[in-house]
N, C-alpha and C positions, 0 to 999 in steps of 0.2 A: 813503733811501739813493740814492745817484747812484750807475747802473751803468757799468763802462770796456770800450771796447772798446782792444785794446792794436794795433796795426799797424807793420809792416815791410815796407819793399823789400831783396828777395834775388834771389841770383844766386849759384849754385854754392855753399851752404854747409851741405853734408852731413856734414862736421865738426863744428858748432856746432849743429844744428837740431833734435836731442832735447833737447840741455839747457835752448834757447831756447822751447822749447816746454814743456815743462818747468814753466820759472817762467811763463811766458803763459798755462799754466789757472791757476796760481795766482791771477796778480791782478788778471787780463782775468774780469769776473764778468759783461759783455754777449757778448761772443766775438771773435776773433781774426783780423784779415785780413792777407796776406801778397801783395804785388803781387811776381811774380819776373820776371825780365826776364831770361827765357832760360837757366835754369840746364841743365848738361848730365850734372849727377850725380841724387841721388837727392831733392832739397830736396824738390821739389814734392810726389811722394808721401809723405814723409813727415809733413811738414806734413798734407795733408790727413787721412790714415789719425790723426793726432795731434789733429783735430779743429778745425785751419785752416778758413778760406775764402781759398781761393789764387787771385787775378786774374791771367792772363799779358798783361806790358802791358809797353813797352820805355821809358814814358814820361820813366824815370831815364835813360837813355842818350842822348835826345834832345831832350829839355827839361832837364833839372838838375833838383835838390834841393828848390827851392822848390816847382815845379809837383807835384814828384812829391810833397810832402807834402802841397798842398792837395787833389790826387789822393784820398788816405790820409783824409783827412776826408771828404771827398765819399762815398766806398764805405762810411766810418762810417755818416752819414748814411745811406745807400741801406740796407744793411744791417739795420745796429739803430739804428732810426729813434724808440726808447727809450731809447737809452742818454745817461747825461749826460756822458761823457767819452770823446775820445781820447787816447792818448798812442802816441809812437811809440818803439820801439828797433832799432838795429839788432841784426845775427844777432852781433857781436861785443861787446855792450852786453848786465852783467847789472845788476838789481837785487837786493844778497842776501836771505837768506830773513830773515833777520832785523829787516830794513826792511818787510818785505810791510805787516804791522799798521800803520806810521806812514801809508805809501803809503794803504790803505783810507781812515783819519780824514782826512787831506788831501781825496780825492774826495768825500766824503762830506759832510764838514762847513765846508770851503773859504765863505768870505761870496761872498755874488754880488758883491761889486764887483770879484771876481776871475775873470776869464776865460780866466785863461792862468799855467801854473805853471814856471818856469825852477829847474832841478835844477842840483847840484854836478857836477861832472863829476871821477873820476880815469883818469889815462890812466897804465895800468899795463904795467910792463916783462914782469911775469910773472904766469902762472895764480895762483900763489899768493899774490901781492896783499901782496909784500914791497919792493919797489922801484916808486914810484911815480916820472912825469916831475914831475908837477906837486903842490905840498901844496895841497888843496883849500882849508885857513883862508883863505890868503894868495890861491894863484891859481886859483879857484874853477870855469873856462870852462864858466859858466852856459851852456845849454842846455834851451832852451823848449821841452818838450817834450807839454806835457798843454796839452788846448784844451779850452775846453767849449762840446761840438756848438750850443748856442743860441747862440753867439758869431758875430761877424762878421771874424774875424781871417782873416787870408791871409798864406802865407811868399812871397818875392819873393827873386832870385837863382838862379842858374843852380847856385852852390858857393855854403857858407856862409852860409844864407837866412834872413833875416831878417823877422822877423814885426811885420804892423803890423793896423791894425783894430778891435784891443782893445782893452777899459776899462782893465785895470791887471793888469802881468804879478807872478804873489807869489814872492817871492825869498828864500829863508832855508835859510842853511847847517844847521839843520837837518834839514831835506828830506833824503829816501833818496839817496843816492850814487848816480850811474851807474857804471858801473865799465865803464872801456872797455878791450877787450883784442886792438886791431890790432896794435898791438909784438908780437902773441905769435902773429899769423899766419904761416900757410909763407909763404916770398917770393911761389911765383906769386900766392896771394891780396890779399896787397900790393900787385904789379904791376898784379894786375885793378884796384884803388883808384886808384892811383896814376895809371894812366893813362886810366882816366874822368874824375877829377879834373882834368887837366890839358889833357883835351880842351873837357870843359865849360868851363872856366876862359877859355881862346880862344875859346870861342865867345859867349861872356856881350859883347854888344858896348855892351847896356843897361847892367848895372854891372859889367865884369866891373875897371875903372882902380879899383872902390871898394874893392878888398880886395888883397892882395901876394900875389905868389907865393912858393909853396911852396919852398925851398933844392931839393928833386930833383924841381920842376915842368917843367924844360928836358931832363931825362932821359929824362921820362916823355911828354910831347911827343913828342918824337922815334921813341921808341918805337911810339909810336898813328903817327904820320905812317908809319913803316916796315910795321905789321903791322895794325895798328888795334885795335880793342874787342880783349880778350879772351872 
């Protein structure tokens, strides 16, 4: 059996972080790390009192997504220096309970020529998981999200990061569903995305021409320009 450590960068989300936690002992069977980058509500104690290992580290705010996932590995590693997998979610990203079992057999049983696992993703308009944006058969926004710790993979990109390193990523609709639920955030928590997203996106000078902007990336700009991070 290969053990998962599961990992997350948070910031302010005492809303979502007993349910996230929640499903994290469920399928996290090496243990659970949580890098917060400055939350000013209650995340961080809960999480830990929940049974986290909580890093405070801004790395997301000033490096981007990439770094901060290979971050996210590295404390794997440091950590549970046993475990054979990471995966990350964020605090708005479930997997349901009903997936946990497939989730298990994948880590567990996965062929070594695979060192990286890319999940379905849906991006839902509502908690109850009745209107989705996208049909996952058709437009699936794979997302790689399991590495395995003996791997040499690395994410690259400030937004949008891209993983390279690896022998061979396994891709199969399949696979447990993420189920993502920022459409169903309050606006300020939006905003807080929105306008990290749009700062990092300017500041990505390596690739930032390799991916488009966002339709209210010029909003959210502005926004950061006037008041900055939330």
């Amino acid at each position: 059996m290969k053990s998962l450590v599961l990992c997350s960068n948070m910031q302010d989300e005492e809303p979502e972080i007993v349910d996230w936690m929640t499903m994290a002992r469920r399928i996290a069977d090496a243990g659970i790390i949580i890098v917060d980058s400055g939350s000013k509500d209650n995340t961080v104690q809960i999480a830990r009192d929940m049974g986290a290992i909580v890093i405070e580290n801004d790395i997301i705010k000033t490096e981007g997504y990439g770094p901060a996932r290979n971050h996210l590995i590295d404390m794997a590693r440091e950590h549970f220096p046993e475990a054979g997998w990471m995966m990350f979610l964020d605090a708005d990203e479930r997997i349901i309970s009903e997936e946990w079992h497939n989730l298990r057999c994948v880590k567990d049983y996965l062929m070594d020529q695979y060192d990286a696992v890319g999940f379905p993703r849906i991006d839902w308009h509502d908690r109850a998981m009745t209107k989705a944006e996208n049909v996952y058969q058709v437009a699936p926004d794979w997302q790689c999200r399991m590495i395995r710790l003996s791997s040499k993979a690395r994410y690259a990109r400030k937004l949008h990061e891209q993983l390279s390193g690896m022998k061979q990523i396994y891709v199969d609709l399949n696979l447990p569903k993420i189920n993502h639920f920022h459409r169903c955030a309050a606006p300020g928590k939006r905003a807080q995305v929105g306008i990290l997203c749009a700062k990092l996106h300017a500041e990505d000078t390596e690739f930032g021409n390799t991916y488009p902007k966002h339709p209210s990336e010029e909003k959210y700009y502005n926004l950061y320009k006037k008041g900055g991070l939330l």
